[in-house]
C-alpha positions as CSV (number, residue, x, y, z in Angstrom):
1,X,5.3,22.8,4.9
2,X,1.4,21.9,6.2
3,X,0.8,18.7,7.3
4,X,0.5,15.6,5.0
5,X,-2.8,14.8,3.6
6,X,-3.6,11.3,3.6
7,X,-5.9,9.8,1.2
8,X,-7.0,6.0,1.7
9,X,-8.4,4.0,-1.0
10,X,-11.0,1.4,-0.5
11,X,-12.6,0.2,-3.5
12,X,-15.9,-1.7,-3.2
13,X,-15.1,-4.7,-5.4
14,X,-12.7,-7.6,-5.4
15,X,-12.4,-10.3,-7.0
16,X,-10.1,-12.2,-4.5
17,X,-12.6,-11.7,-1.5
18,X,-15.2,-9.7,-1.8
19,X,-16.0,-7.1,1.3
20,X,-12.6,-7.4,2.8
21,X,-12.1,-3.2,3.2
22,X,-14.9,-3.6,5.2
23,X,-15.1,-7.0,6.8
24,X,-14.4,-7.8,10.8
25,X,-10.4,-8.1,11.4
26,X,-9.7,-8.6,14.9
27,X,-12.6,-6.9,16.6
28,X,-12.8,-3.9,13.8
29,X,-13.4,-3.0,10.4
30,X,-10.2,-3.9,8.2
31,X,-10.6,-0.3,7.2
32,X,-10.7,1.2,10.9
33,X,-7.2,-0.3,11.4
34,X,-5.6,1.7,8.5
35,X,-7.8,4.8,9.5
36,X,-6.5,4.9,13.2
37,X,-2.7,4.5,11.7
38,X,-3.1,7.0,9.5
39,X,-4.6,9.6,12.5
40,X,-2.0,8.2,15.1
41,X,0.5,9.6,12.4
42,X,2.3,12.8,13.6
43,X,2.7,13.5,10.3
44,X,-0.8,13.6,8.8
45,X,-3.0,16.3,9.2
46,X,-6.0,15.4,7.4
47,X,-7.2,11.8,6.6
48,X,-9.6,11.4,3.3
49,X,-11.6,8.0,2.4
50,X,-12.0,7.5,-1.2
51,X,-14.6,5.1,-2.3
52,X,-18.1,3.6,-4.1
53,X,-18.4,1.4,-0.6
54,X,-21.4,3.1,1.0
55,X,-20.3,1.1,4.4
56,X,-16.5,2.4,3.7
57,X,-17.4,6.0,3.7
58,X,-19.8,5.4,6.9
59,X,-17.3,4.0,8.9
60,X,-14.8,6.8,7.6
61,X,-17.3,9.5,8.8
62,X,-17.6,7.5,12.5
63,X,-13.9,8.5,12.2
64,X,-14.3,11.9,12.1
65,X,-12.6,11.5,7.8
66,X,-13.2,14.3,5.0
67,X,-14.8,11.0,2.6
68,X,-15.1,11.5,-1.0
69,X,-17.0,9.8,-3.0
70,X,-15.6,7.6,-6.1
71,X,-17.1,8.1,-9.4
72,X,-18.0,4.4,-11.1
73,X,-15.7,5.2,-13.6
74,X,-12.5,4.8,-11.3
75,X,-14.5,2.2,-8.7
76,X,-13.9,-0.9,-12.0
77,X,-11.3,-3.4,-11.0
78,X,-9.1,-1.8,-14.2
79,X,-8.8,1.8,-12.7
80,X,-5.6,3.2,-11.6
81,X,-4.9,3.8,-7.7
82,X,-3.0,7.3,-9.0
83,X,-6.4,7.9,-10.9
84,X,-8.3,7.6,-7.7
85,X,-5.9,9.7,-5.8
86,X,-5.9,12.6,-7.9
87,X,-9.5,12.3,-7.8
88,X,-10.2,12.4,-4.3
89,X,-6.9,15.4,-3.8
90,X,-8.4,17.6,-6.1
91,X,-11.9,17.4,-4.5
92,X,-10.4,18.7,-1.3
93,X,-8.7,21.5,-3.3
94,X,-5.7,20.6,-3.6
95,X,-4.1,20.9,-0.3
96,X,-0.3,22.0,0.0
97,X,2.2,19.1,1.9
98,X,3.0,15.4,1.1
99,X,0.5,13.3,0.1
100,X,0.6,9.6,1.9
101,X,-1.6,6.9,0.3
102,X,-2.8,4.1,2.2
103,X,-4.9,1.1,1.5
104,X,-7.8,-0.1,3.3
105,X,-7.2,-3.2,2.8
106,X,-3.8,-3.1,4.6
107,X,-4.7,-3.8,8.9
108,X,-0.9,-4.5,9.8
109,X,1.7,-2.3,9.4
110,X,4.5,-0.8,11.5
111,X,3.4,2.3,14.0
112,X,6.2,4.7,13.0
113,X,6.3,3.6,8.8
114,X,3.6,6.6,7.9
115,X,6.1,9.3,9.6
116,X,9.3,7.5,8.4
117,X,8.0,7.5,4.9
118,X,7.0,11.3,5.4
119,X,10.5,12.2,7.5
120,X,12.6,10.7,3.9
121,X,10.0,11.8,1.6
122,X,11.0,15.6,3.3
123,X,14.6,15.1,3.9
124,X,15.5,13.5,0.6
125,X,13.5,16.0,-1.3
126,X,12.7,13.0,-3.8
127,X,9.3,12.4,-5.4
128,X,8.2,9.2,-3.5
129,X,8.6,6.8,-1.1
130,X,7.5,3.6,-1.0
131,X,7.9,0.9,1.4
132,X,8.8,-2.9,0.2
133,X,9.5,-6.3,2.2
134,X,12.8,-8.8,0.9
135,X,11.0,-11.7,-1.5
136,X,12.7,-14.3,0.8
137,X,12.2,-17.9,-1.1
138,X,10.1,-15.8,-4.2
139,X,13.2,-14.7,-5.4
140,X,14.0,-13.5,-8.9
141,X,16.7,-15.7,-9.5
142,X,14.4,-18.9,-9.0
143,X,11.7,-17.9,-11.3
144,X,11.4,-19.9,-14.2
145,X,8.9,-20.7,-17.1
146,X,7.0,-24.1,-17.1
147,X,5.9,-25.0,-21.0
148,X,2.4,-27.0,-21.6
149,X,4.6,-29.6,-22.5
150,X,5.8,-29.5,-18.5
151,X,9.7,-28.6,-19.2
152,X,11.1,-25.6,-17.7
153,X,13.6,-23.2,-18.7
154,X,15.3,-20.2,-16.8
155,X,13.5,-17.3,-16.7
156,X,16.0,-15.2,-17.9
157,X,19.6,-16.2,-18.6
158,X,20.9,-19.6,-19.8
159,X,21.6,-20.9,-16.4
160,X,18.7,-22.2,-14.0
161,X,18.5,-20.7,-10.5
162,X,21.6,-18.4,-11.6
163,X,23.5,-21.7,-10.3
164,X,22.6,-20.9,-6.8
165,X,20.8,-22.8,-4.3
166,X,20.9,-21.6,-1.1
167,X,19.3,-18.5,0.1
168,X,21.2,-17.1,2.2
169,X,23.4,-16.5,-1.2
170,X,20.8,-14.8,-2.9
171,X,21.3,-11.0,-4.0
172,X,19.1,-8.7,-1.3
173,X,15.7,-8.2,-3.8
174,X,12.3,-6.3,-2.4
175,X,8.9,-5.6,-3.8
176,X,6.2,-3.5,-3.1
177,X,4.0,-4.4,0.5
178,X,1.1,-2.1,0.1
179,X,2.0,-0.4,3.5
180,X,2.8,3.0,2.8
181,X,3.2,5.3,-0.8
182,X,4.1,9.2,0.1
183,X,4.7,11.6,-3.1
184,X,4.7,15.2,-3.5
185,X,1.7,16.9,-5.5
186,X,3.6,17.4,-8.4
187,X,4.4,13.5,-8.2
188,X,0.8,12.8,-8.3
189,X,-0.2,14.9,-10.6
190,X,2.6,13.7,-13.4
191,X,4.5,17.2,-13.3
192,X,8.0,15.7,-12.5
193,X,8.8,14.9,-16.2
194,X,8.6,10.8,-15.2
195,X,8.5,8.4,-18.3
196,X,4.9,7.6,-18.9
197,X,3.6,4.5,-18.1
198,X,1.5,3.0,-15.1
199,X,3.9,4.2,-12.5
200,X,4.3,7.8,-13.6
201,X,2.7,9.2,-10.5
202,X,5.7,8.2,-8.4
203,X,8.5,10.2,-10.3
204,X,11.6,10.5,-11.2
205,X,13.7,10.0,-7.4
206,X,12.2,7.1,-5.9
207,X,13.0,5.8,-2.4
208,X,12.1,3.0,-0.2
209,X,11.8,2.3,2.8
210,X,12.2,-1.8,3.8
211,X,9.9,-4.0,6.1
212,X,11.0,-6.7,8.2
213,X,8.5,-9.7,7.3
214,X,5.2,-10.1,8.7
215,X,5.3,-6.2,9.4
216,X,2.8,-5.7,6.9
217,X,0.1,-7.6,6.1
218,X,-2.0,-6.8,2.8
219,X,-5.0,-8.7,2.4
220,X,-5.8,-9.9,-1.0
221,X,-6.9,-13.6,-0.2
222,X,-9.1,-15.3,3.1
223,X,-5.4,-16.8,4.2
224,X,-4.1,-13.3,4.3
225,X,-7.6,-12.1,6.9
226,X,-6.6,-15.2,8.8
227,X,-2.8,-14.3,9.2
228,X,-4.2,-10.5,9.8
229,X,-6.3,-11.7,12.4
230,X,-4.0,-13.4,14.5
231,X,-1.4,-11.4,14.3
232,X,-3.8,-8.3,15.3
233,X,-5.6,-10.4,18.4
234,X,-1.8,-11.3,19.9
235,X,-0.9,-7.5,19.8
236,X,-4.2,-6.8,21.6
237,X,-3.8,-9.7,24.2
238,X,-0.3,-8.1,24.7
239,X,-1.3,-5.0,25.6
240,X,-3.8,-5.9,28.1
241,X,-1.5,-7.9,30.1
């Protein structure tokens, strides 16, 4: 099997903080980071930039990326990341291997996770991977609804918090961390015979692969470009000692 293409999505807009696929992070463009993680990857053999950020695509060509450009019609803050993919996949032609999706926005994430993602995504013959951090205190058990009035109900169930109170007695639960997706081309494309419905694109035989906290950090907000920044400058200060 050839290589893995990887294919990073950095739309212009955001709501949440405008610029931040492109804005400084530690000494770099937040984009660079992912761009350098995706080429470090033994794994990858091509890196693609998808995007309507003029600056994006500059910085992706400084990087030696194949950097497609994004129609307006899947650059609007309603467009589908699998829409985007397919997109920028079939504008290469299509290439044969995994296909590993990365977002710019994402400067933190383990060194190895691209190739572990990959190495399961091969072994396990399944149509994607995706990697996903424990909810720690955010916990499905101690969700509840809030009425106008101010009174509050369990989410689900009859019982509030599932009568539990301590987290170290909570069920193991994980969501999504933005820092890796890898499907096959026939996951991406919606040939796998998946349900329909916004997730489609991953399959049928989904994996995951879990994060220990603060591994990856996926910045939506300024606190997160904060957190990102830190946590970037004290690797750097650690590896010039």
């Amino acid at each position: 099997m050839s290589g893995a293409t990887c294919i990073i999505l950095a739309r212009a807009g955001s709501k949440g903080l405008p610029g931040k696929n492109t804005a400084a992070v530690a000494g770099k463009p937040c984009i660079a980071w992912t761009i350098e993680a995706a080429q470090k990857a033994m794994s990858v053999a091509r890196t693609v930039i998808s995007s309507d950020d003029t600056d994006a695509l500059a910085i992706g060509e400084e990087h030696g990326c194949i950097c497609v450009k994004r129609p307006a019609d899947l650059a609007h803050d309603t467009a589908t990341i699998d829409d985007a993919a397919r997109h920028a996949y079939e504008h290469i032609r299509s290439p044969a291997g995994s296909i590993v999706i990365l977002y710019a926005n994402v400067p933190v994430r383990p060194e190895l996770l691209i190739d572990d993602a990959v190495a399961l995504l091969v072994r396990t013959q399944c149509d994607s991977v995706q990697s996903y951090a424990a909810v720690g205190k955010h916990h499905p058990w101690w969700t509840v609804r809030v009425n106008e009035s101010g009174s509050v109900s369990p989410w689900e169930g009859e019982v509030m918090y599932h009568n539990c109170f301590r987290r170290q007695d909570l069920p193991p639960a994980h969501v999504p961390d933005g820092g890796v997706i890898v499907l096959t081309p026939d996951a991406l494309m919606c040939k796998v015979g998946a349900p329909d419905g916004a997730h489609c694109f991953l399959g049928n035989d989904r994996r995951g692969i879990i994060t220990q906290e603060s591994d990856v950090i996926d910045i939506d907000s300024r606190i997160d470009q904060i957190v990102a920044q830190a946590v970037l400058s004290e690797r750097i200060e650690h590896a010039h000692r």
